[in-house]
N, C-alpha and C positions, 0 to 999 in steps of 0.2 A: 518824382511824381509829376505827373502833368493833368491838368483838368481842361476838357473841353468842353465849351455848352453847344449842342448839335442846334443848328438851325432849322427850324421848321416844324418841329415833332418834341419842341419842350421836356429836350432830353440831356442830360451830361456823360459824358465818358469820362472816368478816370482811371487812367494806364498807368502801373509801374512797371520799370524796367526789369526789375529782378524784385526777390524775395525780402532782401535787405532791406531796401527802397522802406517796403510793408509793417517789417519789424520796427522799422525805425520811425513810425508817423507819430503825430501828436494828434490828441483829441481835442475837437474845436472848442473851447471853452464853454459853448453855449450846451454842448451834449454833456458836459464833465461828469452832471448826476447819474444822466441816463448810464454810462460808461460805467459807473460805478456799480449801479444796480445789476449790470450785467454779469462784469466780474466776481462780485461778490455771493450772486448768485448761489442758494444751500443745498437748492435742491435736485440740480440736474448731473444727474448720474454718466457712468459710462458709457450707457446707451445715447445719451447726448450729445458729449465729445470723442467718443470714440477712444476715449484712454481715460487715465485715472486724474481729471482734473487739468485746468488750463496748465499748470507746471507742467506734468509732463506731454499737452500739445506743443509746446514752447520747447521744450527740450528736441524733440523728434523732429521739429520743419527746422531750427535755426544751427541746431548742435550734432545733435548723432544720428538721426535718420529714423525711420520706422521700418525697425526691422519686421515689425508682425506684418505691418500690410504688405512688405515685399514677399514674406513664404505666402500671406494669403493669397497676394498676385499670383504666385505663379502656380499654386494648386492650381487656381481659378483659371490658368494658358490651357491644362489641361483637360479642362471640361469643354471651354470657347476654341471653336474651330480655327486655327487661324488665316489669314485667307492667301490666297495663291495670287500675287499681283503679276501682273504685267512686267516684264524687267526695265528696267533704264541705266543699267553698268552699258560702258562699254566692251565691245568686243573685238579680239585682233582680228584683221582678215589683211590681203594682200592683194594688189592689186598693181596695174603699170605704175601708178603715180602712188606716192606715199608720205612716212615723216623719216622713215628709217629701211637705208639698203639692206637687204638679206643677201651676203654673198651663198653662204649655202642654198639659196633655193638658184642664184643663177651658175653655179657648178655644177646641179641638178639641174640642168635644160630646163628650167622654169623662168626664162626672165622675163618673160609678161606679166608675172604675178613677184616679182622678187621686190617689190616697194612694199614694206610694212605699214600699216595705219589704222587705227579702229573707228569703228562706229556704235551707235545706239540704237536698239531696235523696240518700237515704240508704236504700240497702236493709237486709232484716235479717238483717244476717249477722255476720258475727265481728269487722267493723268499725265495725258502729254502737254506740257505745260513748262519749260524749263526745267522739271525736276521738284519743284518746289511746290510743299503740300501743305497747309495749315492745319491743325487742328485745335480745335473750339471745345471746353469742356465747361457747360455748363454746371458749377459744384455750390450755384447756389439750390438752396431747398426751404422748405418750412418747417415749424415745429414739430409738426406730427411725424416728419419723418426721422426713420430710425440709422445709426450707425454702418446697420450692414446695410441697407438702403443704398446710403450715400456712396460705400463701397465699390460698387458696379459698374457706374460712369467713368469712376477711373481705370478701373480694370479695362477695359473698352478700350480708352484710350491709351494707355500701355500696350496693348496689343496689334493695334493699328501702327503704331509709333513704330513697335520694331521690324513690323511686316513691310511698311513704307520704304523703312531705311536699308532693308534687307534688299529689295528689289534694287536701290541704287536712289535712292528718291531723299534730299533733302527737306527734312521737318523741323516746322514750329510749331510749341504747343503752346496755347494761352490757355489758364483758368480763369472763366469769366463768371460775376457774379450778376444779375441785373435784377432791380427790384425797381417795384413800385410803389406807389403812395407810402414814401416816407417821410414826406415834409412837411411840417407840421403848417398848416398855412392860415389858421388863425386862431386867438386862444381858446375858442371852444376842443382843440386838440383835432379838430377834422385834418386829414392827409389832405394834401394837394396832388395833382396829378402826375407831379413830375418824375420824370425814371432816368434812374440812374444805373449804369453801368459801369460798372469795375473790371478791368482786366489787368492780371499781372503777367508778365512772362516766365512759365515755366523752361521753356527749352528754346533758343533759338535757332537760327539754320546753320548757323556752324558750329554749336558746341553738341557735345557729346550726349547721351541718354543717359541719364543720373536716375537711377530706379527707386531710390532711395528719396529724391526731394520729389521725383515725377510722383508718388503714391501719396506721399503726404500732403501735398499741394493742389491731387485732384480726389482721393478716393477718400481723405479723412477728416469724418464732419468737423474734430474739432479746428480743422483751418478755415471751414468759412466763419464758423461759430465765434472764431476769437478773433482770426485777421482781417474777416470780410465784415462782421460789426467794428469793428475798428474803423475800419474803411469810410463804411458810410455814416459813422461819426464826428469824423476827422472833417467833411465838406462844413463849409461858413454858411448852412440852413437849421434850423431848430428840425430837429427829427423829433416826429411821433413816438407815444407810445407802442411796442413790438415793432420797430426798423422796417413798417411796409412790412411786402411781399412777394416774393419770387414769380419772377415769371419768364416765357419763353426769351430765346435769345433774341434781337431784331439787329441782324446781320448789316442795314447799315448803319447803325451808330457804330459796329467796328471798323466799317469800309478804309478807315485813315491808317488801320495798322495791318489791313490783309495783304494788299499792294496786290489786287487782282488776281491772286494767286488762286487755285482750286483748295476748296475750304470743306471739312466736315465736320458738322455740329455732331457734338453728342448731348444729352439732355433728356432727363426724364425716364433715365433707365435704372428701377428699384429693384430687381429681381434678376437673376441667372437667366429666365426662360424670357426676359426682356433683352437683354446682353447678347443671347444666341439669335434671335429675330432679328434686330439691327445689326448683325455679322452679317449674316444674308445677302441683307439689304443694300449695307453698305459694298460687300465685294461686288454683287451685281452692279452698283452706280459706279463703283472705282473701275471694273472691266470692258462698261460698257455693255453690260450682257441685257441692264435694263431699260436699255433702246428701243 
């Protein structure tokens, strides 16, 4: 885990590396109650966590997977368009100069072209970039919202993910949590201003798409509910009553872990006919079409 206080804008970041990192944190002493009050918690149903209680959120992110949100992911490919990227594979072609001699093309009267070598064919748009795409999922939310809600952000981002990598396009995905007024800043209980942001690494640029921790880790509420309050009780601040408030991502308190790379937020999509909108959108900005 690493914490950083952003300078200027009265803000913190807190990045873990992986999943583990998250499972493994300690609550600050000063929240212990609050921590307890959470867990112990009688009343919040399925519609809450998204499965039958923190036990089984706990089983499906750290142990065996969640298998229901991966069949629900991929009904849901079938409804969500996927988009037709831009390619970034190489491609063989042949030319005087190359990496590798073809003698069959110069026993075929071809020795202008008999040097084998590939290239990359690449428009210029918001994906020619190295190859390398970020993607941002916002999975924090508030009370009011419901289970299948929180469902769709990651569905989204599942879908991008594989269409990225399909074109030839190396991804990272971070779930980012960012909240405000959680700190308690004097004993009348008033929040203080300060925002804080959580980002864990779901997938980084050279490991594999795990569909299994990708849906649990972006699409199912009980991981922000159990490891994102975790999170932000684990900081050395007395946190308020209800952990703040969610709110939009502000893309530079990540700037330290995009490394300039071409980035898409997803954030704030509670509905299928919100999922298929920002599909749109999204392939028009990744094409370039919305120039």
């Amino acid at each position: 885990m690493e914490m950083v206080d952003i300078e200027g804008n009265n803000s913190t970041l807190l990045y873990f590396e992986n999943l583990s990192e998250l499972a493994n944190l300690s609550v600050h002493p000063l929240n212990a109650e609050e921590w307890e009050s959470q867990v112990n918690a009688k009343h919040r149903s399925r519609d809450w966590w998204g499965m039958d209680g923190i036990a089984e959120v706990r089983k499906a992110c750290e142990l065996f997977g969640w298998e229901e949100g991966v069949n629900k992911g991929m009904a849901a490919f079938s409804e969500l368009k996927a988009p037709q990227l831009p390619s970034f594979k190489r491609h063989r072609c042949y030319r005087s100069t190359g990496h590798t001699f073809d003698m069959q093309r110069l026993y075929s009267g071809k020795p202008e072209k008999a040097w084998r070598s590939s290239k990359r064919e690449q428009s210029e748009n918001k994906l020619a970039h190295r190859g390398l795409v970020n993607i941002v999922v916002n999975i924090a939310a508030n009370c009011g919202v419901s289970a299948d809600q929180f469902f769709w952000r990651g569905a989204l981002a599942m879908l991008y993910a594989k269409a990225l990598m399909e074109s030839g396009r190396r991804v990272r995905i971070l779930a980012v949590m960012p909240v405000d007024g959680w700190v308690e800043s004097n004993p009348n209980n008033k929040r203080g201003s300060k925002h804080l942001m959580i980002a864990v690494e779901v997938k980084a640029f050279g490991q594999s798409l795990n569909m299994q921790q990708m849906f649990s880790m972006t699409a199912l509420s009980g991981f922000f509910r159990y490891y994102g309050f975790k999170a932000i009780l684990s900081t050395p601040f007395k946190v308020g009553d209800g952990l703040g408030h969610s709110v939009s991502v502000v893309e530079e308190i990540l700037h330290p872990l995009l490394d300039e790379n071409p980035t898409l937020v997803i954030e704030n999509i509670w509905t299928k006919e919100a999922a298929l909108a920002k599909t749109v959108e999204f392939t028009k900005e990744l094409t370039g079409e919305a120039e």
